[in-house]
N, C-alpha and C positions, 0 to 999 in steps of 0.2 A: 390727390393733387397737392403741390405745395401752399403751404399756408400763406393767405394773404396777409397776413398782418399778425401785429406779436399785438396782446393785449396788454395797454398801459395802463386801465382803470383802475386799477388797486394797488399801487406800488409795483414793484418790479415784473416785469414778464418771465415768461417759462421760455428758457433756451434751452434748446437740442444739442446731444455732444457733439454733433459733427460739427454743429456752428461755432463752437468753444475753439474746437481745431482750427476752423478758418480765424479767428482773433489772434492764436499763438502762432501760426503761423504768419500773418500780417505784422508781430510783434517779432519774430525772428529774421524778417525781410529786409526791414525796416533796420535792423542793426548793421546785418550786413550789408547792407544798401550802403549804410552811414560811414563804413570800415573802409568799403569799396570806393566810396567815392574820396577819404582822405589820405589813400596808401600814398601817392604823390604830392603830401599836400604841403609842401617843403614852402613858405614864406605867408599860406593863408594862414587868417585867422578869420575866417566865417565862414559859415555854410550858407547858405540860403534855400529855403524850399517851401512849397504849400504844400497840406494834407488835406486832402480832402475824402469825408464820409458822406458820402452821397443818402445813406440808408443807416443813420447813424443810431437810431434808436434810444432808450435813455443809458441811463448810466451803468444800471443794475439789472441781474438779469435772475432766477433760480432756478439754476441747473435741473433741466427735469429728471426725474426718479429720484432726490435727492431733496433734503432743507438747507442744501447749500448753496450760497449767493454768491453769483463770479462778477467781473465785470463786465463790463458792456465794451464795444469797437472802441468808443470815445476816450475810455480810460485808461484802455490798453496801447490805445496809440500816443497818450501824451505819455503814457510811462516808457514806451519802448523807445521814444524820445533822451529823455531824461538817463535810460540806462544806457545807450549808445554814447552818450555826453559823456559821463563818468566813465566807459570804458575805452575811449579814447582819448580824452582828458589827462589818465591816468598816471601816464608814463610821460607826458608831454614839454617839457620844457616851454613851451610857448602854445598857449588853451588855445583851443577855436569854440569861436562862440556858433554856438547851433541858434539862426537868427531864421525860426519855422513859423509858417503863419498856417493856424488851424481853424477850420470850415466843417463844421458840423451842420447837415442834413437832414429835414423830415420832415415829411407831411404829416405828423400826426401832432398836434398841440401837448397831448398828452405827455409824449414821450418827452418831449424838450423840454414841459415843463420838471421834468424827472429828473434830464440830464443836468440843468440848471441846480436843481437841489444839492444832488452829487459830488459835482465841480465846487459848490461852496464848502461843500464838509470837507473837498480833499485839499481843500487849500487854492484852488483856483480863480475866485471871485475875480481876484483884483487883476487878471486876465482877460476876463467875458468883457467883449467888445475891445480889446486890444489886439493881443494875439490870435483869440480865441473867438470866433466869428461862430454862432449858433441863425439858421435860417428857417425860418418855420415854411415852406414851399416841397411841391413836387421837383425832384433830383431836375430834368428835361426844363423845368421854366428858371431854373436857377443857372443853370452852366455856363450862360452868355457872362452872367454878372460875376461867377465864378473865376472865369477865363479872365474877364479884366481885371480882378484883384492880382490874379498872378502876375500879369502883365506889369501891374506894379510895384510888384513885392519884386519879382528878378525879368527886370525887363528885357535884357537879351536873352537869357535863354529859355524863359517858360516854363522853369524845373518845379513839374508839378505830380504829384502819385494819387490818384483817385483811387477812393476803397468803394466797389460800388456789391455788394453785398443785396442785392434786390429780390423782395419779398417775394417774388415769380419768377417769370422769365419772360416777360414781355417791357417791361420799364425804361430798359437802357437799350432803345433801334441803334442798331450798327453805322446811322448819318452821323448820331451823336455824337459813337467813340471818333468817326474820320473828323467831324467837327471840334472835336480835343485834340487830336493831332495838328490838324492843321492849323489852330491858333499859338501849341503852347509846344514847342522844338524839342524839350525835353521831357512830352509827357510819360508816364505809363499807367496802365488803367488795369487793377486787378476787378477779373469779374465772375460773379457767381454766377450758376448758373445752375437750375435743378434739373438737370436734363432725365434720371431715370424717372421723374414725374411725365414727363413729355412725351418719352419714348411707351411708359405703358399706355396711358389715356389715351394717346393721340388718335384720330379720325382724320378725314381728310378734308373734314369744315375745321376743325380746330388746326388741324394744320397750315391752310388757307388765311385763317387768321393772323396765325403766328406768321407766318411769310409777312404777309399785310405790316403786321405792325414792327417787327425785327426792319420790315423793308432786305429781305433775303427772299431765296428762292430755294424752298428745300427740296421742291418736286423736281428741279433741276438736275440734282444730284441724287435723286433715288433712281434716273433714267428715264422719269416721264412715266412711271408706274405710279400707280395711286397706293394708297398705305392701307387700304385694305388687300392689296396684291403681296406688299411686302409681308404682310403679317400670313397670308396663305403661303407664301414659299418660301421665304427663308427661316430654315431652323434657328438661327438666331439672328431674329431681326429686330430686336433691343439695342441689338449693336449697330446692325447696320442701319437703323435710321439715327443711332444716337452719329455715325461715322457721316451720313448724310447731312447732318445740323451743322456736326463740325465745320468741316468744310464750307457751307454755307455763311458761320460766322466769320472764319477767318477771311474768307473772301471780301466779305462786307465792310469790316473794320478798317481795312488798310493799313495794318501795321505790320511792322518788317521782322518783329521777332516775336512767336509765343509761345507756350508752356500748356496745352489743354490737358492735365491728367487731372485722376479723379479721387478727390476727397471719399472714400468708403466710408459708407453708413452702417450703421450698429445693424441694421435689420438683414433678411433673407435681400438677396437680387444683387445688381450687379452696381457701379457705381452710383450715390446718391448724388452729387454733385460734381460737374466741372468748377476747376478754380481758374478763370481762365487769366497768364499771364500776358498781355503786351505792352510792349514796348517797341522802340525806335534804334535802340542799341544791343549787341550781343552782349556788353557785359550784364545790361540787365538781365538778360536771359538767364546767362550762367548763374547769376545770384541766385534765381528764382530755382532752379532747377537742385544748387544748393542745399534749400532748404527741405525740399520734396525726400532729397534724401534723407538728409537730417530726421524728417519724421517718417523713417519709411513704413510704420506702422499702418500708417494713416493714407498713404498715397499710395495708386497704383495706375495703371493703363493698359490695355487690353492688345496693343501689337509686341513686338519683341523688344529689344534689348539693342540692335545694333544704330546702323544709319539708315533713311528711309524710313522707318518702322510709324510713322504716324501718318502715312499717305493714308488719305481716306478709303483710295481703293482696299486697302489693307486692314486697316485698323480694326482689332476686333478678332479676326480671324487669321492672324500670324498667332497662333497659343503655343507660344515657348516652354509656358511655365502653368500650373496646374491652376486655373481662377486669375489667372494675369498677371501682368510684371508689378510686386510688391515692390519694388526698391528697398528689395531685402539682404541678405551675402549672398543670398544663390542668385538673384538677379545681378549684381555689382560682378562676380564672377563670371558669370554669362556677356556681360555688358564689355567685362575688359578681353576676352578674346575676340568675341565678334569686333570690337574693333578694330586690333591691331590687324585681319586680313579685309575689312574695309576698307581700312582706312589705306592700307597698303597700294589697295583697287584704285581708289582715287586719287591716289598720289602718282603712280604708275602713270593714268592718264591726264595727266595735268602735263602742258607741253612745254612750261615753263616753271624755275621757283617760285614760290609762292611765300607773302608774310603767315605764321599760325593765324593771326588774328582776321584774315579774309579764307583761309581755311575753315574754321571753324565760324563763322559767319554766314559761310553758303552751303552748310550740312545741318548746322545746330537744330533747327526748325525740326527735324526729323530723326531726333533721336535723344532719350533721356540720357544722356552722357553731357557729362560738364566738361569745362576746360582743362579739369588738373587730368580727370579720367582721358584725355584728347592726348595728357602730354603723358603720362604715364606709356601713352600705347606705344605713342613714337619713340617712347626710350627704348619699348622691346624692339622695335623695325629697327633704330639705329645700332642694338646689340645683334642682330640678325644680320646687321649689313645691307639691311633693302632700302635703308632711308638715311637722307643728312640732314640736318638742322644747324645753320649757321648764323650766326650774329650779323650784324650789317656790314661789320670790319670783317668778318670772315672767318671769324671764331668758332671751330666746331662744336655743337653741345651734344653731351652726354647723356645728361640725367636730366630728370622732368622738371624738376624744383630750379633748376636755372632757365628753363625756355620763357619765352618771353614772344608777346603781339607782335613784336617788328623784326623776330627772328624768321630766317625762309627755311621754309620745307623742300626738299628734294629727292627725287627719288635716285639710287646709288645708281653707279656708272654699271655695275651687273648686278643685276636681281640675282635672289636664289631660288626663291618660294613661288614670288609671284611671276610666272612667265607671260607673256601675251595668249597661248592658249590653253591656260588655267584662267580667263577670264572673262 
């Protein structure tokens, strides 16, 4: 099962590599996030935002199998703060001030008193209790009071990013995450989630539990079969109750855009962790998916490569690719044709133009392809002649690196490839 708790009795805790990966990838998000939200950002000078580590732990960690000491979530997020400043700063004629209020999390006394030591040697101090907000509480009895800080660090819009990194996978119910949304317009909530622990252990009192306390219904989505049924007949039913959970969380959550692939573990089996991302907007999405490739070592998912591909009915059992989609070049090559006759399909039946940015809003959900991969495709349909993409003036686009969210998509006045009964 997954480990309840890191131990903070002696100095630093022992971290696992795969949790190292969820910090740098949090740390690469986190920039792009920063990039993303200033590409427009022609007269501001400030950002504003809260960070929030729900499961923050202390400061210091020692990489197990090794006497190497890494950091902890805490320190890796005020540094990937600090490195996003300088790399947009850089070139800047006129700075934006990064004006971030940081919320460090835990229920263990221990830990914080660690992270506290930490934040003094790295120069912090004179931060704690300013910016720098440390809460000794269970994640669940803190959010209310969480949610009103943000409220008053950026009161119209809520712009808050929870790291909720939790020692199980019972911590953070699904009311919760809708209870984040519904107070704060801009939030997003990256969530861990150990589901190949879930999917081996699980019974159908632990699963009974797990509904319980998630507040989800997973027996809903296995078809009213009990999980001793799934484990007799399906050959691979690792997958399909992990494709069961899915489902069940996104359901619960209530958010408009998410990311569920899976952090790989050093050991034998099949994904160790979902990194689950949501959010409220597609360009969060696109970041987040960004970075997946970015490390495509480390990330993978178990349906295919096109659109659709993470439907529950499916997931799991679409095996394109030999042990699942890496977000590797053979996957990215796989990814770029299955689009462009996709994406063809849905353009086809679309009865009207379309903005890219409501295109790619009402597909993204269901498929590891980003925005630039979306515009790449349509450069081949409009080399094909099966697609237009026009500016709002009415300017035809070519190449992918000029399209743009408020450009319309169209399908051409004669198809070639795609006919009505090719599809």
């Amino acid at each position: 099962m997954a480990k309840s708790h890191y131990d903070w009795s002696n100095g630093p805790a022992t971290l696992e590599p795969h949790s190292q990966t969820k910090h740098q990838v949090l740390v690469d998000y986190l920039i792009r996030y920063f990039q993303q939200r200033l590409l427009n950002a022609r007269g501001r000078d400030r950002i504003r935002i809260t960070l929030v580590d729900g499961f923050c732990g202390g400061g210091l960690y020692h990489l197990e199998g090794t006497s190497e000491l890494v950091d902890g979530s805490p320190i890796r997020i005020l540094q990937a703060v600090e490195e996003a400043s300088l790399k947009i700063n850089r070139e800047r004629p006129k700075q934006i001030l990064f004006d971030v209020q940081f919320i460090f999390i835990d229920k263990d006394k221990k830990a914080l008193n660690h992270l506290r030591d930490v934040l003094k040697e790295r120069g912090y101090e004179q931060a704690i209790g300013k910016t720098i907000h440390i809460l000794h509480a269970d994640f669940g009895s803190a959010v209310s009071d969480v949610l009103a800080s943000v409220v008053r660090h950026t009161p119209r819009s809520g712009t808050v990013l929870f790291f909720l990194d939790q020692y199980g996978y019972t911590e953070v119910p699904t009311a919760l995450i809708q209870h984040i949304f519904a107070s704060a317009r801009d939030a997003e909530v990256i969530l861990t989630f150990h589901v190949s622990s879930f999917a081996t252990y699980t019974n159908d009192e632990l699963a009974r539990k797990i509904s319980s306390t998630l507040r989800i219904d997973i027996f809903k989505h296995l078809g009213g079969r009990s999980i001793e049924e799934i484990k007799r007949d399906e050959a691979d039913w690792r997958r399909f109750i992990q494709a069961a959970l899915y489902e069940a969380l996104v359901e619960g959550c209530g958010a408009d855009f998410f990311t569920p692939f899976f952090i790989r573990g050093t050991g034998a089996g099949h994904g160790e962790y979902w990194l689950v991302h949501l959010s409220q907007h597609h360009r969060a999405q696109d970041v987040m998916k960004q970075v997946h490739w970015q490390h495509s070592n480390h990330f993978m998912h178990y349906g295919g490569p096109g659109l659709n591909m993470l439907a529950p009915q499916t997931m799991g059992f679409l095996q394109e690719f030999d042990g699942g989609f890496k977000f590797d070049d053979v996957a990215r090559a796989k990814s770029d044709k299955e689009l462009v006759i996709q994406l063809a399909r849905c353009i086809f039946e679309q009865p009207d133009p379309k903005p890219f940015s409501r295109l790619f809003a009402e597909t993204c959900n269901g498929t590891p392809a980003t925005a630039s991969m979306y515009k790449e495709a349509l450069a081949t349909l409009i080399t094909e002649g099966e697609v237009t993409v026009r500016s709002m003036d009415g300017k035809p686009r070519y190449r992918a690196r000029y399209m743009s969210d408020t450009d319309f998509v169209d399908k051409s006045k004669q198809l070639k490839l795609f006919l009505p009964s090719n599809l």
